[in-house]
N, C-alpha and C positions, 0 to 999 in steps of 0.2 A: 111106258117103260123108260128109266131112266140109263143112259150111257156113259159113263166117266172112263173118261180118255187117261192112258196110261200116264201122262207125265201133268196131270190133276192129281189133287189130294182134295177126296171129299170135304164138304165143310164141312161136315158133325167132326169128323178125323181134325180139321184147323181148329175148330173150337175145343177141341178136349186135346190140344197140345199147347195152343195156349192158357189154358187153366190150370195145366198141369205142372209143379213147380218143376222147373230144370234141376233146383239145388235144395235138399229140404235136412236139415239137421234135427234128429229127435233127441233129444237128455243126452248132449255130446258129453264125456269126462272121460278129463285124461291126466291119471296120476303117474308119479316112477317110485317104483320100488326102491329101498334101501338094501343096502347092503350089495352093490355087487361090484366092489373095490377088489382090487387087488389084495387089501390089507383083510378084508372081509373073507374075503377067498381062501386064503392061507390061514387064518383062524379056523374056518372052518375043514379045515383038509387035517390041523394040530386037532381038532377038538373044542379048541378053543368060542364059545359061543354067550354073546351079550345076549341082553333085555331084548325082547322082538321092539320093531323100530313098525310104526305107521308110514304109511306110503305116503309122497305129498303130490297132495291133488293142485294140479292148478289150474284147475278149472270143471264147475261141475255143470249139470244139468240146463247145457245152453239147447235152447230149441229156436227154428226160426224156418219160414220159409222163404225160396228165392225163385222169384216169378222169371219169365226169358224174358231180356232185353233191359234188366233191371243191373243198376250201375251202384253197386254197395261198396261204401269205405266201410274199412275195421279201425276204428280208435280207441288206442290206450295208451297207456305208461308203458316204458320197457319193465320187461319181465311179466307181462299180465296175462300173454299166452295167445298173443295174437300171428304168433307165427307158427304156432303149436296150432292153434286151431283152424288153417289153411292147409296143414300136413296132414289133418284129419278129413279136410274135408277132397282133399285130393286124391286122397290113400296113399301118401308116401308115407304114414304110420296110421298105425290102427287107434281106436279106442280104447279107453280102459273099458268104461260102459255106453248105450247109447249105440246111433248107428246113425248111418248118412245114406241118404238115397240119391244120386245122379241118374239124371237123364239127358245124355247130353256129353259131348268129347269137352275133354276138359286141355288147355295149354296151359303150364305154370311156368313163369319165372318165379320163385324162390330163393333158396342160398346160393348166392355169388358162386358159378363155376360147377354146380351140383349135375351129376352125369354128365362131365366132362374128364376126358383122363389128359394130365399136362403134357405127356410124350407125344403124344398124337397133336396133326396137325389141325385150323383150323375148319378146315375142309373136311379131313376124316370124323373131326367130331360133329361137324355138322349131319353126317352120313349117321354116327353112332345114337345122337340126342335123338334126328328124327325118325330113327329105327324105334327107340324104346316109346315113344310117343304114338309106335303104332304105327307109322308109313311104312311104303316098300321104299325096296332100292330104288323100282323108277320114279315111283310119286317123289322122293327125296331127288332126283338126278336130274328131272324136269323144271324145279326151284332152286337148284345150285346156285345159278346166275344171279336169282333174284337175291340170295342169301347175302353170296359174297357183295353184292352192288348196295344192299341195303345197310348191311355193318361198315361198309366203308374203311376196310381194314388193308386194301391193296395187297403187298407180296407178304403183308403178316399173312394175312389167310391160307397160305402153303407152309407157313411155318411154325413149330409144337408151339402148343399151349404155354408152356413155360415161361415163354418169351412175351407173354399179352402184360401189359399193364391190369392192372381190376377194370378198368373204362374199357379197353378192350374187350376184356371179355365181355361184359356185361353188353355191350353192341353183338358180340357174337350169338349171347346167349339169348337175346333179346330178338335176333334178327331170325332165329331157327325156331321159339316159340310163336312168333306172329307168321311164319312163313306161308302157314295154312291157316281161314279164318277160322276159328272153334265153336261151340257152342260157350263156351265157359272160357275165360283168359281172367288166370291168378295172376295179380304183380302184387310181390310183397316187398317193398322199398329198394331191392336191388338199383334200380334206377338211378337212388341218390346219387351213387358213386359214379355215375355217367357223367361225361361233359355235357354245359350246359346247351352243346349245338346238337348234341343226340337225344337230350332230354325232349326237348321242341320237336324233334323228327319223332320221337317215340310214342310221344302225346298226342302228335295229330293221326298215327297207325291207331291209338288206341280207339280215337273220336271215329274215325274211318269205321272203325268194325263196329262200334256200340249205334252208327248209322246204322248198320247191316244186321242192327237184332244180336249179336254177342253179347252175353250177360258179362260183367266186371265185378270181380273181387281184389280189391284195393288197399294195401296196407300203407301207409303215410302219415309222417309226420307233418306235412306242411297242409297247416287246414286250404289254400287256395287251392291246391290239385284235389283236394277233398269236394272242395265247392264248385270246382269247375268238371270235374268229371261224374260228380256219383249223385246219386236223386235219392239217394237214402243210408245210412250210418249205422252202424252197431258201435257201442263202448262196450269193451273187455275192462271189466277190472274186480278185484275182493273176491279174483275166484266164481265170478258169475259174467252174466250180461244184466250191465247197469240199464242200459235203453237201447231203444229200436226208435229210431225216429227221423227226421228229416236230418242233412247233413246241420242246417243253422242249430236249430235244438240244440243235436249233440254236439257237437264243439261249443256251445254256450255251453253248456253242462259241464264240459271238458275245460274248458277252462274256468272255470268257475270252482271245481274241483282239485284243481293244480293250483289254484290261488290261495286257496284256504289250507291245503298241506304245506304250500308254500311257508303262508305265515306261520302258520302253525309250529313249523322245522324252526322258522328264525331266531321266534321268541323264546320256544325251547334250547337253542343252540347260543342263545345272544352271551348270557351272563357266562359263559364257561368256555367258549371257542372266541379269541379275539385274532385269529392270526388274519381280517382283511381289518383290522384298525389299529393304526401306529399315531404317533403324536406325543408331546410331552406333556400333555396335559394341565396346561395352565389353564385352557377352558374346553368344556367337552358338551358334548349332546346325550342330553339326560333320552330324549326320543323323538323319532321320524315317523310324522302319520303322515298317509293319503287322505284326502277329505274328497268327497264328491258333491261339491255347492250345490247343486241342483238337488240332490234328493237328500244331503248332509249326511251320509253314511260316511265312517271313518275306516278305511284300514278293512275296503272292500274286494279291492283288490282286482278286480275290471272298469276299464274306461272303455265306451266305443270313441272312436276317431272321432273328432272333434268335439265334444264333451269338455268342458271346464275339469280340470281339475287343480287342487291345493297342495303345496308342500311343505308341511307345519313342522318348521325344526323348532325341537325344544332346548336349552340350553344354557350352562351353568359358566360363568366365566370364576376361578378360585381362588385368583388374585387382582390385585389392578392393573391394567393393561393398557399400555398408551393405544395400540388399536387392536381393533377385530373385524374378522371379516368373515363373510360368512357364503358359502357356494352349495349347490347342487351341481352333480354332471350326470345326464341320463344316459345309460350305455345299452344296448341291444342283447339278443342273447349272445352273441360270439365276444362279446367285450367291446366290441367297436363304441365308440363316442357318437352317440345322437343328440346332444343338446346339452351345453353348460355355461353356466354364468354365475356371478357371486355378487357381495353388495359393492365389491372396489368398483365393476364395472358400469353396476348401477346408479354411481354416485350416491350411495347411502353412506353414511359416513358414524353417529352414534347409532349402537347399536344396544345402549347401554350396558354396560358392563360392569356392573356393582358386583363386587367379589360377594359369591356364599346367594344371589336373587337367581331365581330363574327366571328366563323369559322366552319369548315364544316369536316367531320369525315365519310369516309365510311368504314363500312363494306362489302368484296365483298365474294357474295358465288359463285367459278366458279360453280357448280352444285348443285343444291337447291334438295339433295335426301330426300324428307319429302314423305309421302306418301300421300294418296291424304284425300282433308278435308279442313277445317276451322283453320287457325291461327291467335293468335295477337303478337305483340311484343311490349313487353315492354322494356324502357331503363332507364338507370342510370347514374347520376353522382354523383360520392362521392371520400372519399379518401380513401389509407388503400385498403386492399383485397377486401370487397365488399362491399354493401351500409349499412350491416348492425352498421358499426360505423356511420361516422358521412357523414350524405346522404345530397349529395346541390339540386340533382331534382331525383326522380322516380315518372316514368310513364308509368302507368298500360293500356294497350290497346291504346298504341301511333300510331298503325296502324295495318290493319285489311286487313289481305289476306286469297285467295283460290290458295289452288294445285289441280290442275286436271291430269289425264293419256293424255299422247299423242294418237295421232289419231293410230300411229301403239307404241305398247310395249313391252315390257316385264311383264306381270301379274304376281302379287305379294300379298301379303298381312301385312297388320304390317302400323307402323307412316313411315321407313324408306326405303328409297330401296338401299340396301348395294351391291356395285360391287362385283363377285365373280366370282370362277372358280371352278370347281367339274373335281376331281383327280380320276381317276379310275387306280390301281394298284393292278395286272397286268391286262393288258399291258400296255397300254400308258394312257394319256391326255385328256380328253374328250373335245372339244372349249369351250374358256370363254363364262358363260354369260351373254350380256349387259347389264348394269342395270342404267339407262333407257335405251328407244331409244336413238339413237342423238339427242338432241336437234335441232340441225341446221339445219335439213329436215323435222322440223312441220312449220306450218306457223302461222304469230302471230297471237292471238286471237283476231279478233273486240270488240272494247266496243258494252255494248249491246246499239243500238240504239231506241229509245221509238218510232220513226216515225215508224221501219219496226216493231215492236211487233202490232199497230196498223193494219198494213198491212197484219198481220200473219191470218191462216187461223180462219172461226168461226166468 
């Protein structure tokens, strides 16, 4: 005869709650109805009544399961319904069709400030959030201390809401979500708006509980918190789920998919929207490709970190010109300036210049050390040092790439990844180390292809 002690859990009971998914989504879709304006309203109160209007889905038939202790990013584009489909699976809205099964106490941060009321203090709403979340008075009165000690909000925390900054709150709301550990902790990008010294304290809570078996659903724009906290990905996008796959996958995927709408928008956009390129046009660039030396793709639109890449300006000088000059400046996504130089500074000096010839000008980078991200380059032709005397063509976002990390690296952080070596004296020499991998033992990226995103799982 067998005895199991009250504060045991049999193992057949461990093993069928580990198999059991915490989080399971079946044919989730969730559309909104038309029509229910104000202006709609009144129409219909006169009589007055349009054409029936289809409802817009945005998003249909996502299925998927979520094992315990499993750490999933949601990536997509804004507007793809990755916020939408966290409000589903939390129950702060329902489905249109489709259904979710938890198992499992769920904590969400969500919308900046969401079941908080601004009048109230931030102690009473501390009181109000961990009521609806399902605590008592006393389970909530017992972690006061810890609440206010962890949002680090001092004599704000006795004073209304009204008065928080967004970073405050987001600390408040942040500090009453984690305050008990969950089975289930939603963060859907609220964080961003956090300072960067409560980002770092909020990320090591999260590592804390996903030690302790918490499953993570994770919405973010910054692929490293993607890479560094979740062991597996979903992309939202077209109204479905593109993939189910490991985080590296899908953000290749993802960017790779942002590259090619990228270019895509440009060359559609080029000939008919000129407001990032001014100049008088004595000589202009007829076109600006990427090349990828190593595998000779043009106008691919991903580099990983240290990877060669080309910058092939094309260009038409339309009169004769005592000189010409010619530049790139690479910029980040926020605009900041990551890398520029032109031929004044290179000492090139003909560039030839025969009025009505094209000709063609590369820049070659043996190792593209940017870090990883969003860049554009823009180019110039002028004379003189730079374009700011007299400019014949600038052009603002003349093409639009992604840096990603190789499959194996060196982890880094920063725009650059600078080659180095660390001196230990005494005694000796510690190995350089590589910055990046080699290049020449990743393989080249695929464009992303729409057939197999169709094909993808969901």
């Amino acid at each position: 005869m067998t005895t199991t002690l009250l504060h045991e859990t049999p193992t057949a009971d461990i093993e069928a709650r580990r198999l059991t998914p915490v989080l399971r989504a079946i044919d989730l879709g969730k559309a909104y109805a038309p029509g229910r304006g104000k202006q709609v309203a009144m129409d219909r109160l006169l009589g007055r009544r349009g054409p029936p209007q289809e409802p817009r889905w945005v998003f249909r038939n996502i299925s998927f399961d979520i094992a315990r202790g499993e750490a999933i990013g949601i990536i997509g584009t804004n507007g793809a319904g990755k916020s939408t489909l966290l409000k589903l699976l939390t129950s702060t809205s329902l489905p249109s069709e489709g259904s979710v099964e938890c198992n499992g106490e769920i904590a969400a941060l969500l919308e900046l400030g969401m079941g908080f009321h601004p009048d109230f203090t931030g102690r009473q709403n501390a009181y109000l959030a961990g009521q609806t979340q399902g605590r008592t008075y006393g389970q909530i009165n017992e972690v006061i201390d810890h609440i206010r000690e962890f949002a680090e909000l001092g004599d704000y925390f006795d004073l209304p809401l009204r008065t928080y900054s967004s970073g405050m709150a987001v600390r408040l709301a942040f500090s009453v979500a984690t305050a008990f550990r969950p089975d289930i902790l939603v963060v859907d990008e609220a964080l961003a708006v956090g300072d960067a010294y409560f980002q770092h304290k909020s990320f090591a809570r999260i590592r804390q509980f996903l030690d302790e078996g918490t499953t993570l659903l994770f919405v973010s724009h910054d692929p490293s918190s993607i890479k560094s906290l979740c062991t597996r990905a979903l992309l939202i996008g077209d109204g479905k789920l593109l993939l189910d796959s490991t985080p590296d996958d899908v953000l290749d995927f993802y960017n790779a998919m942002i590259a090619e709408r990228t270019l895509a928008n440009e060359k559609q956009t080029a000939p008919e929207d000129f407001n990032g390129r001014s100049g008088n046009g004595r000589a202009r660039y007829d076109a600006v490709d990427l090349i990828a030396p190593r595998t000779g793709l043009v106008n691919q639109g991903i580099f990983r970190v240290g990877e060669p890449m080309t910058v092939r300006l094309t260009y038409t000088a339309h009169e004769q010109l005592d000189e010409l000059v010619a530049g790139v400046l690479i910029k980040n996504r926020v605009g900041a300036d990551a890398f520029g130089t032109n031929t004044w500074f290179l000492n090139i000096k003909d560039l030839g210049n025969k009025p009505g010839v094209p000709r063609t000008l590369d820049f070659v980078f043996d190792q593209l050390n940017l870090g990883p991200g969003s860049y554009s380059i823009a180019t110039a032709l002028h004379r003189d040092l730079d374009h700011l005397g007299e400019s014949y063509d600038w052009w603002e976002r003349a093409a639009i790439f992604t840096v990603v990390l190789p499959s194996v690296a060196t982890h880094f952080i920063g725009t650059a990844a600078l080659p180095l070596k660390v001196v230990l004296d005494p005694p000796g020499v510690i190995p350089a180390v590589p910055a990046p991998a080699d290049p020449a033992a990743a393989q080249p990226l695929p464009p992303a292809d729409p057939a197999s995103a169709d094909q993808a799982p969901g």
